[in-house]
C-alpha positions as CSV (number, residue, x, y, z in Angstrom):
1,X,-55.8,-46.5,-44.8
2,X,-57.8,-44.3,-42.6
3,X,-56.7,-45.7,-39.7
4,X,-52.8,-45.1,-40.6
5,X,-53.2,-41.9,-41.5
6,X,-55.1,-41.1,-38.2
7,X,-51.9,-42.8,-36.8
8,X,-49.4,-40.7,-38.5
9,X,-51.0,-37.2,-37.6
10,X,-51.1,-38.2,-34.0
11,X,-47.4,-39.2,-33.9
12,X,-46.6,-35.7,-35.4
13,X,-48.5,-33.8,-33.3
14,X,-47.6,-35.5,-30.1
15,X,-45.7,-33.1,-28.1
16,X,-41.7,-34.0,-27.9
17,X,-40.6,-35.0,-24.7
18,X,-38.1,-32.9,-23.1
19,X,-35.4,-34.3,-20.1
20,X,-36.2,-32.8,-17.0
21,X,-34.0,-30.4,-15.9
22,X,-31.9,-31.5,-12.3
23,X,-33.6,-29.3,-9.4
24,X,-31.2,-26.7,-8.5
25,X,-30.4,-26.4,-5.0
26,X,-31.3,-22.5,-3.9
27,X,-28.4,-21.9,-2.0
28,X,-25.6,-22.8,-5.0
29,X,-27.8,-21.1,-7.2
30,X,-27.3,-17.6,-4.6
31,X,-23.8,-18.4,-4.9
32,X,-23.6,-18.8,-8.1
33,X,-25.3,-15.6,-8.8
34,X,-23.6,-13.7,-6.0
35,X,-19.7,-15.2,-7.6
36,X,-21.2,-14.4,-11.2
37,X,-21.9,-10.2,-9.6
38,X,-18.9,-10.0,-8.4
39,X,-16.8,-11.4,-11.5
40,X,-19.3,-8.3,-13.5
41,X,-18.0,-6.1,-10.3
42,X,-14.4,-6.9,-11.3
43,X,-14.8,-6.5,-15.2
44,X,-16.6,-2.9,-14.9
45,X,-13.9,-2.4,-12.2
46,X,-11.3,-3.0,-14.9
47,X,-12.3,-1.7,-17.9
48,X,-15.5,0.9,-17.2
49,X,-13.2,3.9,-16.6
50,X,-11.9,6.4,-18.9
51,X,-8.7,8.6,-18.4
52,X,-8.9,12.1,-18.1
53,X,-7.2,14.2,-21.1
54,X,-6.9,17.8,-20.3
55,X,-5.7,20.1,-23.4
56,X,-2.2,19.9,-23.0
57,X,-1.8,16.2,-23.5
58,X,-1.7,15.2,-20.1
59,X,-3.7,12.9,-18.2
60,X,-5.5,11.3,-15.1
61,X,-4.2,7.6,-14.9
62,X,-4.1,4.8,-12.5
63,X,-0.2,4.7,-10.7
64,X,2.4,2.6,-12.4
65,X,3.7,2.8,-8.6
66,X,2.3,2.2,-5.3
67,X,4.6,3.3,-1.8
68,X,2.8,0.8,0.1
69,X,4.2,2.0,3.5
70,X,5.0,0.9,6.1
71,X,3.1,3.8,8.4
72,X,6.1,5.8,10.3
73,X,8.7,4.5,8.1
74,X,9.3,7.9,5.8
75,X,6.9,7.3,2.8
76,X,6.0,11.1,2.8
77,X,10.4,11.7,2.7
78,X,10.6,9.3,0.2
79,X,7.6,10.7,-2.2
80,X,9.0,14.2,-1.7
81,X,12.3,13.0,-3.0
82,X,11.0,10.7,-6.2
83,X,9.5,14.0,-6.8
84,X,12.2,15.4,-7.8
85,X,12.9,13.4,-10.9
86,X,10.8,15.2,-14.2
87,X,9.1,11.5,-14.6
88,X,7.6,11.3,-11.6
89,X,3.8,12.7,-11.1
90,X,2.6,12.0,-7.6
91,X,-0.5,12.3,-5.7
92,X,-0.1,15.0,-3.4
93,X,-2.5,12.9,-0.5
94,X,-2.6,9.8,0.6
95,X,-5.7,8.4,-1.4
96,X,-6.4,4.9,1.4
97,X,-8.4,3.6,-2.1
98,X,-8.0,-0.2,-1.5
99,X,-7.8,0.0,2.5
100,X,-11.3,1.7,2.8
101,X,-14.4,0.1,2.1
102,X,-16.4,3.0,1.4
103,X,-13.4,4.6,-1.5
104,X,-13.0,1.0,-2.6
105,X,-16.2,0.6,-3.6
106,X,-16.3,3.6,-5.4
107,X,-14.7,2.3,-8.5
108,X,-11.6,2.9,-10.4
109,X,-12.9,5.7,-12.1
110,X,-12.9,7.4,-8.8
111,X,-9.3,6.0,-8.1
112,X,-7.9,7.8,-11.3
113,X,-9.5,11.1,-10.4
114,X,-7.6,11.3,-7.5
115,X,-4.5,11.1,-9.2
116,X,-2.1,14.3,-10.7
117,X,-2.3,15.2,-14.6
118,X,0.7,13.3,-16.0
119,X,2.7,13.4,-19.5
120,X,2.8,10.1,-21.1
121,X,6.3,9.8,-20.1
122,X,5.9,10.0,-16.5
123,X,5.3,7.6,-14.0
124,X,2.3,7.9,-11.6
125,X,2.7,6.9,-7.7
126,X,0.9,7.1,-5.2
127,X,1.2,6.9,-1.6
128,X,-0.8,4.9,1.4
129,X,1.3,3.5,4.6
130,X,-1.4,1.6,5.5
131,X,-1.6,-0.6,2.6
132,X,1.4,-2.7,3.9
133,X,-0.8,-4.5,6.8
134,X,-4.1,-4.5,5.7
135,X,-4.7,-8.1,4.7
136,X,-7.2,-6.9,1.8
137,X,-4.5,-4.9,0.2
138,X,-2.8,-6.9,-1.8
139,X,-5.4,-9.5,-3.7
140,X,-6.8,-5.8,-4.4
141,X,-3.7,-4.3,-6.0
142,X,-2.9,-7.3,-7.8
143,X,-6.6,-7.4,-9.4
144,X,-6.2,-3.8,-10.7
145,X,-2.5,-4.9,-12.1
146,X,-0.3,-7.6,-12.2
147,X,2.9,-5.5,-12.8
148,X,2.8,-3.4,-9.9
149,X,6.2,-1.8,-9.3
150,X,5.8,-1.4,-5.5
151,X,7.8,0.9,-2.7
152,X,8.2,-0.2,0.7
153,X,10.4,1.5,3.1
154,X,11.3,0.4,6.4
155,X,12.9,1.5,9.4
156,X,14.2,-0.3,12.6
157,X,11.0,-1.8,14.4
158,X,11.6,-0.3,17.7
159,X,12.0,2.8,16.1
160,X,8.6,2.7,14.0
161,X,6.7,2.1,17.4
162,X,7.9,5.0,19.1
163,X,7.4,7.3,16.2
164,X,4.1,5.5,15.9
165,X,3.2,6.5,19.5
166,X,4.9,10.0,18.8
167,X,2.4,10.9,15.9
168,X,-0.9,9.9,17.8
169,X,0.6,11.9,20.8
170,X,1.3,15.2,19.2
171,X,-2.4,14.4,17.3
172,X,-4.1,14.7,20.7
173,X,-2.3,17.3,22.2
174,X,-3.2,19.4,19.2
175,X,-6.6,18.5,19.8
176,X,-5.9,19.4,24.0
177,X,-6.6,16.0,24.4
178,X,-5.1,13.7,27.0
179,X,-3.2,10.7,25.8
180,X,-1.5,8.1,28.1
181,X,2.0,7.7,28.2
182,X,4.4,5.2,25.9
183,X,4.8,2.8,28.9
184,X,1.0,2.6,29.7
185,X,0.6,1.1,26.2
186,X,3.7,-0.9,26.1
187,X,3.3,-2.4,29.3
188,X,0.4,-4.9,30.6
189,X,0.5,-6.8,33.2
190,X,3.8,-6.5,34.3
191,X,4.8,-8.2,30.3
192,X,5.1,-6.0,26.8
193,X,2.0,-5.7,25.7
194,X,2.0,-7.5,22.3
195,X,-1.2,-7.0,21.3
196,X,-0.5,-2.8,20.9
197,X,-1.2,-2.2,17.2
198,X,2.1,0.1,16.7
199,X,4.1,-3.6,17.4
200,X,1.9,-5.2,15.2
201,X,2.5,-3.0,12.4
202,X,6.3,-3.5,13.4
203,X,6.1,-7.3,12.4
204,X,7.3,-6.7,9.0
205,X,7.2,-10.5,8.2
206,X,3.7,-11.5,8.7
207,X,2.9,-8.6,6.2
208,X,5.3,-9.4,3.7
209,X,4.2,-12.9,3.5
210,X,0.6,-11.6,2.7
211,X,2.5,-9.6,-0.2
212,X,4.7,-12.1,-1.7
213,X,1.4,-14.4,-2.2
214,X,0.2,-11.9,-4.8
215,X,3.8,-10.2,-6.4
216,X,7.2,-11.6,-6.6
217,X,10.2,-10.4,-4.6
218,X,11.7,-8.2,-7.8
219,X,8.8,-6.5,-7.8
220,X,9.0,-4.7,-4.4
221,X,11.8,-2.6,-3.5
222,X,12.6,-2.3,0.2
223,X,14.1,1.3,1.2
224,X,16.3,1.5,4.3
225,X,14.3,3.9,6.0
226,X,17.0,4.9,8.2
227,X,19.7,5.0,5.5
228,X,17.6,7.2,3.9
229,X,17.3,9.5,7.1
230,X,21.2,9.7,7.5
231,X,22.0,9.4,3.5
232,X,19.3,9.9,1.2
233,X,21.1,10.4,-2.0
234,X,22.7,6.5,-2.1
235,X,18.9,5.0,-1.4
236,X,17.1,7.4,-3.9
237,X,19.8,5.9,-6.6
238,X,18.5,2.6,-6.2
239,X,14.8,3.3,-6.6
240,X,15.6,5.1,-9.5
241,X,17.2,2.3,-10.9
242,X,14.3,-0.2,-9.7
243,X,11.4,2.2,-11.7
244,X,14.2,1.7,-14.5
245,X,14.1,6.2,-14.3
246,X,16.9,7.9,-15.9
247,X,19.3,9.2,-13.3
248,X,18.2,12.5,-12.6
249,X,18.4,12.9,-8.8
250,X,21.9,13.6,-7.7
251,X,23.6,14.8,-4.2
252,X,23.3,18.7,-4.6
253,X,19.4,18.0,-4.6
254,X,20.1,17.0,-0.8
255,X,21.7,19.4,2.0
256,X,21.8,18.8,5.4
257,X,19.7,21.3,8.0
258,X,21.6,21.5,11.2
259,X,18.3,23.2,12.8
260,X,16.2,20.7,11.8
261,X,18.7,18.0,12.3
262,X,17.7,15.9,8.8
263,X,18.2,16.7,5.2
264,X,16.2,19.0,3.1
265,X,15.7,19.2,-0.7
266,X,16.8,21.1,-3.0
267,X,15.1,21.8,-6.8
268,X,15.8,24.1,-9.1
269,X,17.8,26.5,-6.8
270,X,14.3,26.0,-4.7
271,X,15.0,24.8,-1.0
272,X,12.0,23.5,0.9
273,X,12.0,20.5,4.1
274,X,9.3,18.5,5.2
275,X,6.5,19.3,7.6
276,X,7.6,20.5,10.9
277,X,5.2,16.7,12.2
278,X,8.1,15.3,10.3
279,X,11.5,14.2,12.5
280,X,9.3,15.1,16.6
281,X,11.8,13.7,19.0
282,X,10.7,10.6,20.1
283,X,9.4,10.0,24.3
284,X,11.8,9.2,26.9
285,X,11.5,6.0,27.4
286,X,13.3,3.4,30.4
287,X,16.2,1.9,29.2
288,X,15.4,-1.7,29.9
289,X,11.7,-1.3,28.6
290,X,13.4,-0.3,25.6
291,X,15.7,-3.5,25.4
292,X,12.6,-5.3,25.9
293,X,11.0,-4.1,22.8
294,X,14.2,-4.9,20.9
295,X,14.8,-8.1,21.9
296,X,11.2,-9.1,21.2
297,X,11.7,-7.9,17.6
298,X,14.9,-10.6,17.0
299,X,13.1,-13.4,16.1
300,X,10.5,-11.6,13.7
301,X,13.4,-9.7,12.2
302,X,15.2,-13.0,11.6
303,X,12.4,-14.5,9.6
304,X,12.0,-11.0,7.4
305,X,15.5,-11.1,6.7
306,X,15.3,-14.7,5.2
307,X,12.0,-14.0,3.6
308,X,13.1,-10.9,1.9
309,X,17.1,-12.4,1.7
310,X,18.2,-9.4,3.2
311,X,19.7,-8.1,6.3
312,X,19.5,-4.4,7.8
313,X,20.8,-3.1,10.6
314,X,18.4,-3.3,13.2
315,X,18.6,-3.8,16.9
């Protein structure tokens, strides 16, 4: 009896036997932990942020619209006419939150102070050229939100390159810096120098392929950028009708500037045109240089206009 007793205390105190855990191997456990900080990165991202009420019942929010360029295309034209609709709150600068590291990393929170004070009923946009061909963009946009109403407007690729070149040149003169001529960039080695970042910014399809990975095609409006220099009033109808806006806008807001030689804007018996930068004559540049730079932009053209099922009238 003694001895089966003995025998039953020992097989309760016996300690259990556990499986052994599989050894983890150090490097997936870093990744592991490293995809696990940036999934908490994403959540705080999302939903740490508050939205600033000031008394009057407006309020700092994130954009229910992005103009997502493209860089010498006329966002800052097209941002002062969407202005003039009473629904429309824009940020005044161009805010570069998802194209720069060091803003990008600061958070939404500090994305939604940049923006204007809005009424509930009004539609927030914001503008950054260079979101249209930086590959990050996009996959950064779509995280923050899915229904993105987005603004693109473009002009004729030849065109974009010389203003491009136009913009930096005045830059550096301001500065009484030197700055080498168009041709100097456009030509090297006898051939046109593709590898000049103002034509790469001028292949529109390469960067609307990285867009239409993250948002469908209804979801981004294209503006003819050089409709919109010649005609405004016809293109602004259309992105009214796109942000689903009540018509608002209408041709007395525009009135042509023979001094200027572009339309200016007119609200609430309150004329004002853009920037004097805006509209610099563009370089002289050799004729068959020129045709050179056109007819290296038919191919890439081609393939936009069956990406986007759309033509425009470009060289």
């Amino acid at each position: 009896m003694a001895a089966f007793l003995l025998g039953a205390v020992l097989l309760i105190v016996q300690p259990q036997i556990v499986p052994s855990r599989p050894a983890i191997n150090s490097n997936a456990e870093t990744s592991s932990q490293s995809v696990q900080t940036e999934l908490l990165k994403k959540t705080s991202q999302k939903n740490d942020f508050k939205e600033n009420i000031h008394s009057n019942g407006s309020c700092q929010q994130l954009p229910q619209t992005i103009i997502i360029g493209v860089r010498k295309g006329g966002t800052r034209a097209l941002l002062e006419m969407l202005s003039l609709h009473p629904d429309i709150a824009a940020a005044e600068s161009e805010v570069h939150f998802f194209d720069w590291e060091d803003h990008y990393r600061n958070g939404l929170q500090w994305y939604i102070n940049q923006m204007p004070f809005s009424y509930p009923h009004q539609i927030t946009v914001e503008k950054t050229p260079a979101y249209f061909t930086s590959p990050k963009v996009p996959e950064r946009v779509y995280n923050m939100n899915q229904s993105m109403r987005l603004l693109l407007i473009l002009r004729d690729p030849s065109e974009r390159v010389l203003s491009d070149y136009t913009q930096v040149f005045y830059n550096h003169m301001q500065k009484h810096k030197p700055y080498p001529s168009i041709e100097q960039f456009l030509i090297k080695n006898g051939e046109l120098n593709v590898d000049y970042k103002a034509i790469n910014r001028s292949l529109y399809y390469i960067h609307m392929q990285n867009w239409l990975k993250y948002f469908p095609l209804d979801h981004i409006h294209i503006v003819d950028g050089d409709k919109l220099i010649k005609d405004p009033f016809p293109e602004i109808e259309k992105v009214e009708r796109f942000l689903k806006l009540s018509p608002q806008i209408n041709a007395s807001n525009f009135y042509f500037n023979k001094t200027k030689g572009f339309y200016c804007l007119r609200d609430s018996g309150r004329e004002r045109c853009l920037h004097e930068s805006k509209g610099r004559a563009h370089p002289q540049i050799d004729t068959r240089l020129l045709e050179k730079l056109q007819e290296y932009f038919h191919e890439p053209n081609k393939k936009f206009f069956e990406l986007v099922g759309r033509t425009f009238d470009w060289h």
